[in-house]
Structure formats: C-alpha cells, structure tokens
Gaussian input, Z-matrix of N, CA and C with variables (Angstrom, degrees):
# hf/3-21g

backbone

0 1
 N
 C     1     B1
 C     2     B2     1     A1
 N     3     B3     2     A2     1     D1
 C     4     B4     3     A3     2     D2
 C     5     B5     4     A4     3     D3
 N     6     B6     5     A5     4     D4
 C     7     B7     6     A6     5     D5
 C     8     B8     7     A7     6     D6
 N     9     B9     8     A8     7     D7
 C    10    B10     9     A9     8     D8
 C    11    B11    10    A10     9     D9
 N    12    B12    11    A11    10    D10
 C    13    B13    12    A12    11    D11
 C    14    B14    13    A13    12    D12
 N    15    B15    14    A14    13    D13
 C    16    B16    15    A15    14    D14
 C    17    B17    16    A16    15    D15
 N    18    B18    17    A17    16    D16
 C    19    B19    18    A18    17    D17
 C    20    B20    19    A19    18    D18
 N    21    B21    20    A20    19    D19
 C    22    B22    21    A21    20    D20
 C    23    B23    22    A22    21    D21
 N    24    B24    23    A23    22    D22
 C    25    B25    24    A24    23    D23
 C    26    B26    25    A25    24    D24
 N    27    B27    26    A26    25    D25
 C    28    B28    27    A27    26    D26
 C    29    B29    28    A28    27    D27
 N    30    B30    29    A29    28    D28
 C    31    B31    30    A30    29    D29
 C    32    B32    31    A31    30    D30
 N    33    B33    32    A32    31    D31
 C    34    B34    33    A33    32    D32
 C    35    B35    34    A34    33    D33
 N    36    B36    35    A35    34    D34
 C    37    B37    36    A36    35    D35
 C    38    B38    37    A37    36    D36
 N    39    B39    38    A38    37    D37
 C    40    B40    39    A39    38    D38
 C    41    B41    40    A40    39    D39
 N    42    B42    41    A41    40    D40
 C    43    B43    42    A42    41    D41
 C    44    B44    43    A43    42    D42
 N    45    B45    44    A44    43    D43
 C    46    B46    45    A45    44    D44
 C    47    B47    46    A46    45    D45
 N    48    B48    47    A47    46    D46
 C    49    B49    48    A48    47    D47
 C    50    B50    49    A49    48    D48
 N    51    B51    50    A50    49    D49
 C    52    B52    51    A51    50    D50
 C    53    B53    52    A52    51    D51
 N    54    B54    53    A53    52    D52
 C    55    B55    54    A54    53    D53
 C    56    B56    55    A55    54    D54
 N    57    B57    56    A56    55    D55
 C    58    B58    57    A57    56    D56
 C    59    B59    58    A58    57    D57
 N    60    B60    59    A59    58    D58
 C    61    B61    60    A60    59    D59
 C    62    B62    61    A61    60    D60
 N    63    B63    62    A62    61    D61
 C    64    B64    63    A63    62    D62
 C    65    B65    64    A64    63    D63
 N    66    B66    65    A65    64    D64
 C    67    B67    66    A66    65    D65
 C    68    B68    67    A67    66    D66
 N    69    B69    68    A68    67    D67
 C    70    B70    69    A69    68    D68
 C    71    B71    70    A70    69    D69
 N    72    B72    71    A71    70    D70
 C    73    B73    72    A72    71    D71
 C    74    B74    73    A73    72    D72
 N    75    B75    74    A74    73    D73
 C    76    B76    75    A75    74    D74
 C    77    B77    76    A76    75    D75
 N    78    B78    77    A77    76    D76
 C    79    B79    78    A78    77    D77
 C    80    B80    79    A79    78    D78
 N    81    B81    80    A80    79    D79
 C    82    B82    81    A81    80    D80
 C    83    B83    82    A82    81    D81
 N    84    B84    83    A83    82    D82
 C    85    B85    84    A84    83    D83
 C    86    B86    85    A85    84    D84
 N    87    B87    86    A86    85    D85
 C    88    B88    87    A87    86    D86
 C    89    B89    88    A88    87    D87
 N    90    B90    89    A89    88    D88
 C    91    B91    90    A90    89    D89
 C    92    B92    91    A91    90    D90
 N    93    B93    92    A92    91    D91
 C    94    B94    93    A93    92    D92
 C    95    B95    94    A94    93    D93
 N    96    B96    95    A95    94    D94
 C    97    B97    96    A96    95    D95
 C    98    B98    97    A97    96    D96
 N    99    B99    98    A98    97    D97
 C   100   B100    99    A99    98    D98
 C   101   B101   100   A100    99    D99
 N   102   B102   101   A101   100   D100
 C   103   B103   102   A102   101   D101
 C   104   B104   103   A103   102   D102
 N   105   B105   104   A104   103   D103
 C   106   B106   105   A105   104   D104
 C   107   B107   106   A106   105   D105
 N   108   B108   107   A107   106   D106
 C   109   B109   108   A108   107   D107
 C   110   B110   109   A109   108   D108
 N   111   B111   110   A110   109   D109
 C   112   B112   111   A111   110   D110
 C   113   B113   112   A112   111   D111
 N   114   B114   113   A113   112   D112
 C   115   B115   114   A114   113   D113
 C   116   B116   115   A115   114   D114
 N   117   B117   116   A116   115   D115
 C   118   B118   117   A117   116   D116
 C   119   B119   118   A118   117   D117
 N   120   B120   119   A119   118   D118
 C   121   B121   120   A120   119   D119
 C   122   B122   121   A121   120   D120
 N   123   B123   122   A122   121   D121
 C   124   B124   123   A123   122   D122
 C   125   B125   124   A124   123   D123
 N   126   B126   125   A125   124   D124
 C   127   B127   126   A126   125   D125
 C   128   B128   127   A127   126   D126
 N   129   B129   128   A128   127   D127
 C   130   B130   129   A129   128   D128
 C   131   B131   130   A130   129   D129
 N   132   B132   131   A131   130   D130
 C   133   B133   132   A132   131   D131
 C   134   B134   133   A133   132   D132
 N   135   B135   134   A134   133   D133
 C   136   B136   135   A135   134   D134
 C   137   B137   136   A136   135   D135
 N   138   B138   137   A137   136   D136
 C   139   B139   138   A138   137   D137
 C   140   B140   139   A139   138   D138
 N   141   B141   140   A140   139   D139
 C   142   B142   141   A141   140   D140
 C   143   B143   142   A142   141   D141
 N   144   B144   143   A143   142   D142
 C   145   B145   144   A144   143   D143
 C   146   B146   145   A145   144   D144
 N   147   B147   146   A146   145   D145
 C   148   B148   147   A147   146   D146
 C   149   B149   148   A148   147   D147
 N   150   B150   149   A149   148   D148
 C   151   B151   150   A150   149   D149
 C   152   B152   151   A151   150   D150
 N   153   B153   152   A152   151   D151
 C   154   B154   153   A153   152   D152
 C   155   B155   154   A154   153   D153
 N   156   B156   155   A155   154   D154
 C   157   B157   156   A156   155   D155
 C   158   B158   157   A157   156   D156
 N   159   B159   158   A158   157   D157
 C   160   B160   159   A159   158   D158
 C   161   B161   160   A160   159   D159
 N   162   B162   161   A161   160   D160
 C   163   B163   162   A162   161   D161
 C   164   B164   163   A163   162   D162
 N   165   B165   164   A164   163   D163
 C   166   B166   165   A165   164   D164
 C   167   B167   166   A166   165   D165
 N   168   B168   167   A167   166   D166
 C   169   B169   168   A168   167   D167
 C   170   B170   169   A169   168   D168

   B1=1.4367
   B2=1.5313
   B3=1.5553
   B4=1.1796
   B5=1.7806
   B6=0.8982
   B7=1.6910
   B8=1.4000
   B9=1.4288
   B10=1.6079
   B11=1.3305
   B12=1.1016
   B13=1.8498
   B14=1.7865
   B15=1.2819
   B16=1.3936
   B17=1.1201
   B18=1.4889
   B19=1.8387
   B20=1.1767
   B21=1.2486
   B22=1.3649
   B23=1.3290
   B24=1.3251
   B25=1.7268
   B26=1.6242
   B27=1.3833
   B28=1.2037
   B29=1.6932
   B30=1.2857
   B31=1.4355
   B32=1.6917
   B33=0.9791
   B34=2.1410
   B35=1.6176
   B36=1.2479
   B37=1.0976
   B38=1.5944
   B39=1.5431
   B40=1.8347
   B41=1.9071
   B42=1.5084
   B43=1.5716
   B44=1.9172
   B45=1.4287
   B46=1.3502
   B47=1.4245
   B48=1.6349
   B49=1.5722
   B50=2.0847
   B51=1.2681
   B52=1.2963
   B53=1.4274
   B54=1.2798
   B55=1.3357
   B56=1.7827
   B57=1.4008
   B58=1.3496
   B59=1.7911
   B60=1.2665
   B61=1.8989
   B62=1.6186
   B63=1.3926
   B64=1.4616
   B65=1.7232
   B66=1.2743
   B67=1.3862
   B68=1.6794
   B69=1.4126
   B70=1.5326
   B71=1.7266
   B72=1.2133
   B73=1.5526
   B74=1.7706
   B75=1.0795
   B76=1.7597
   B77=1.8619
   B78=1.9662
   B79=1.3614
   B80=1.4606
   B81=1.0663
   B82=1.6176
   B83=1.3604
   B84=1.2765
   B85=1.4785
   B86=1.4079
   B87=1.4625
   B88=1.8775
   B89=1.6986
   B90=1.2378
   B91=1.4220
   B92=1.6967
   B93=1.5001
   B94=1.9865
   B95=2.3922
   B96=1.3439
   B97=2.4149
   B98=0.9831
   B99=1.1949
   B100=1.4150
   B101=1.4567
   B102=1.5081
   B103=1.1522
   B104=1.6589
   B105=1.6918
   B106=1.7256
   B107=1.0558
   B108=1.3345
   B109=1.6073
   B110=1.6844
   B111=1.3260
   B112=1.7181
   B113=1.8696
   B114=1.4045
   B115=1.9872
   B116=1.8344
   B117=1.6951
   B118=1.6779
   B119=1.1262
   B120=1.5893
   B121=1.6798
   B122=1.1027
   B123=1.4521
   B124=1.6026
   B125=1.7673
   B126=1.5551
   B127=1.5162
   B128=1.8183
   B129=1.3983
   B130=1.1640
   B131=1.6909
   B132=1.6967
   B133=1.4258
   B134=1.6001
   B135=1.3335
   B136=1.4130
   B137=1.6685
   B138=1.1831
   B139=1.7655
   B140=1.5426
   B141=1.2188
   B142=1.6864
   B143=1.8154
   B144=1.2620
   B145=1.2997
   B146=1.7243
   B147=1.4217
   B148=1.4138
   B149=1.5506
   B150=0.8235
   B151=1.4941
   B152=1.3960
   B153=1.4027
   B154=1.4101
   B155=1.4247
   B156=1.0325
   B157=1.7724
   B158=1.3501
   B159=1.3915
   B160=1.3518
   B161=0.5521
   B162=1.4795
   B163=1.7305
   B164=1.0929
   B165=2.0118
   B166=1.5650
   B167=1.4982
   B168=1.5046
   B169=1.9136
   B170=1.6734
   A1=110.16
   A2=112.63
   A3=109.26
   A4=126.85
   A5=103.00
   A6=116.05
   A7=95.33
   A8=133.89
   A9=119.46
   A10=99.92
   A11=128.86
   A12=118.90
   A13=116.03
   A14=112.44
   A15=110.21
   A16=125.26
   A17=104.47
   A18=121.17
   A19=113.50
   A20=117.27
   A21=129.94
   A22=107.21
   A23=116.22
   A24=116.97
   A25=85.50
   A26=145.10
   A27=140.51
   A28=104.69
   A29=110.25
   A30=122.59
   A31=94.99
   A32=169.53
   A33=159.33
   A34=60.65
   A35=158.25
   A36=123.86
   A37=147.09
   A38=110.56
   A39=131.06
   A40=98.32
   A41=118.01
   A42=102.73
   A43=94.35
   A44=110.81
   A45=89.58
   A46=119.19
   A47=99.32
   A48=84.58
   A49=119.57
   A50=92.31
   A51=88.61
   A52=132.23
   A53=104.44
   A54=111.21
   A55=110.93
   A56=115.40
   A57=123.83
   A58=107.20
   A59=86.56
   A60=88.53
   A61=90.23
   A62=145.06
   A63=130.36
   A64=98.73
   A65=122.06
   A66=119.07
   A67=112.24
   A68=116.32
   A69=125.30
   A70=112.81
   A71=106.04
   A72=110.10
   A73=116.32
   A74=105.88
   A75=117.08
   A76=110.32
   A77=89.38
   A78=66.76
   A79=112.11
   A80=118.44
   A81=140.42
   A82=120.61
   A83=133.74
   A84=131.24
   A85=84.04
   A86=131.67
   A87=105.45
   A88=90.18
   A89=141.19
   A90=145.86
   A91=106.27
   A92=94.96
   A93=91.91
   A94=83.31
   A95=90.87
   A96=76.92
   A97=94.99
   A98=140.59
   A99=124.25
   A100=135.53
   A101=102.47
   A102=123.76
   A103=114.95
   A104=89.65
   A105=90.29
   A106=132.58
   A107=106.60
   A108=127.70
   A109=107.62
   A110=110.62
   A111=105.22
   A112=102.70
   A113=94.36
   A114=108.19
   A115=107.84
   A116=95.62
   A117=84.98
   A118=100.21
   A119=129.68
   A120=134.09
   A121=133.44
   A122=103.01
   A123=142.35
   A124=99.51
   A125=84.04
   A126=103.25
   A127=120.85
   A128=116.24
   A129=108.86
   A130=146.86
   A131=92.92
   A132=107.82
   A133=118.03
   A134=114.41
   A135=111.53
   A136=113.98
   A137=107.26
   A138=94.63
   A139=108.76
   A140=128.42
   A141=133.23
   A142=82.50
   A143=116.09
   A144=132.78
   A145=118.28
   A146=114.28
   A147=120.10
   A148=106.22
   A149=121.31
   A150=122.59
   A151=105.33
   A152=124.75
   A153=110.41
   A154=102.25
   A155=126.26
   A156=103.26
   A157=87.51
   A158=144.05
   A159=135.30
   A160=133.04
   A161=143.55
   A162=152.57
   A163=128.76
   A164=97.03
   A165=94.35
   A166=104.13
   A167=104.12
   A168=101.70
   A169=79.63
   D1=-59.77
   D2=165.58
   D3=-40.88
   D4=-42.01
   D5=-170.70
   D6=-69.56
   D7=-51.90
   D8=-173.57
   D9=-70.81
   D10=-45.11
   D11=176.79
   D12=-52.13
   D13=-22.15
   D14=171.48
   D15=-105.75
   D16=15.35
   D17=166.94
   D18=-121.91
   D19=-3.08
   D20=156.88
   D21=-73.35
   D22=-61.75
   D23=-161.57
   D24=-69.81
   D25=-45.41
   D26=-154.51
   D27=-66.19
   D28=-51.87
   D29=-178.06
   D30=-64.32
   D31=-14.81
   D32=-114.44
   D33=-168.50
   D34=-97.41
   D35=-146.36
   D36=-81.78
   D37=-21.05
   D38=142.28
   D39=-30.34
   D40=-35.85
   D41=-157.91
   D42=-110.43
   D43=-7.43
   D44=158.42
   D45=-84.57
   D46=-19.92
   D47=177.50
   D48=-79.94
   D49=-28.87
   D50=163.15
   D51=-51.00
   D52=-30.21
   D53=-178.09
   D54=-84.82
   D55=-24.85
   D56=173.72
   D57=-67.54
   D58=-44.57
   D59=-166.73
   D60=-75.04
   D61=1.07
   D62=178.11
   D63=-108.81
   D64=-14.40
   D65=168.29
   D66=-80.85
   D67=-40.04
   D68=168.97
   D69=-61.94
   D70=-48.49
   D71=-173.88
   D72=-96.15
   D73=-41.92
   D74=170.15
   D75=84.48
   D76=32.89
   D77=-175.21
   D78=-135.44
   D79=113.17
   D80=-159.51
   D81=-28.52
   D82=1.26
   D83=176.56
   D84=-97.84
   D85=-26.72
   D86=-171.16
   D87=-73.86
   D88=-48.93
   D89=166.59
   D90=-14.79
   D91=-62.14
   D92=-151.93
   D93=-75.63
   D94=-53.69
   D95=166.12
   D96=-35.62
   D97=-79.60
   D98=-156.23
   D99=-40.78
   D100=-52.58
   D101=179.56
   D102=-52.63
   D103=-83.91
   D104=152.37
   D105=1.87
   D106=-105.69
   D107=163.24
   D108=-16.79
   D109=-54.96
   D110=-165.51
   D111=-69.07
   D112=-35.86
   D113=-177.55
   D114=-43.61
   D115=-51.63
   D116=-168.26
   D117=-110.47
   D118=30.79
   D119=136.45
   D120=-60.89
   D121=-42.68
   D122=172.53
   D123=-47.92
   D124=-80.71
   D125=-171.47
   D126=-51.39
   D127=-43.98
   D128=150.33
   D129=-45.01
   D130=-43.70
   D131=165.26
   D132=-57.85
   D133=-42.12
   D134=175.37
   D135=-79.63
   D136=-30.37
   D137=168.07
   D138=-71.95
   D139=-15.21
   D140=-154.61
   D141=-87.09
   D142=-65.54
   D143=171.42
   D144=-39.45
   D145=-58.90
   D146=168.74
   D147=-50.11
   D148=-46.85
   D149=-166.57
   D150=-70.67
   D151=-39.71
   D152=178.55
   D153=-83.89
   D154=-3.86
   D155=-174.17
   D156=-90.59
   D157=-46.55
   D158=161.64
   D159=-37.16
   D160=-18.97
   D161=124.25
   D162=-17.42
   D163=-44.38
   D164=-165.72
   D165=-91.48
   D166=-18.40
   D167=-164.81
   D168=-64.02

C-alpha cells in the first residue's frame, strides 16, 4: 500500500518537473513526458483508488 502511494507521488512529480523543464526550455518532448507521465499517474491513481473502495464494499 505504502509503495503505490510513493509511486504515485513519485510519478505527479517526474511530470511536474517535466512540465517545468518544458516551460524553462520550450521544448515539446518535455510536454508529451509530461503528459504521459501525468496519463498513467492518473490511471493508476484511479485503479489504486478502485481497489480500495472494493475492499470496503
């Protein structure tokens, strides 16, 4: 449990920095890392989430 919560926060922050180094540099592959990165952060978070509410039913 612990371990997906610290690959969660690890992954939400790799894509802020991606997104910092594409505001500093302007150059669109730190954008699509970013993006990425935030897509299967997202998507994990809601299975990480699904799974515990499926616990509780």
């Amino acid at each position: 449990m612990l371990l997906f919560r610290w690959l969660l926060l690890l992954m939400l922050l790799g894509s802020i920095v991606s997104f910092m180094f594409f505001i500093g540099t302007g150059q669109e592959r730190f954008k699509r890392y970013g993006i990425m990165t935030l897509k299967w952060a997202l998507i994990a978070a809601f299975g990480f989430f699904g799974v515990l509410v499926l616990e509780r039913i």
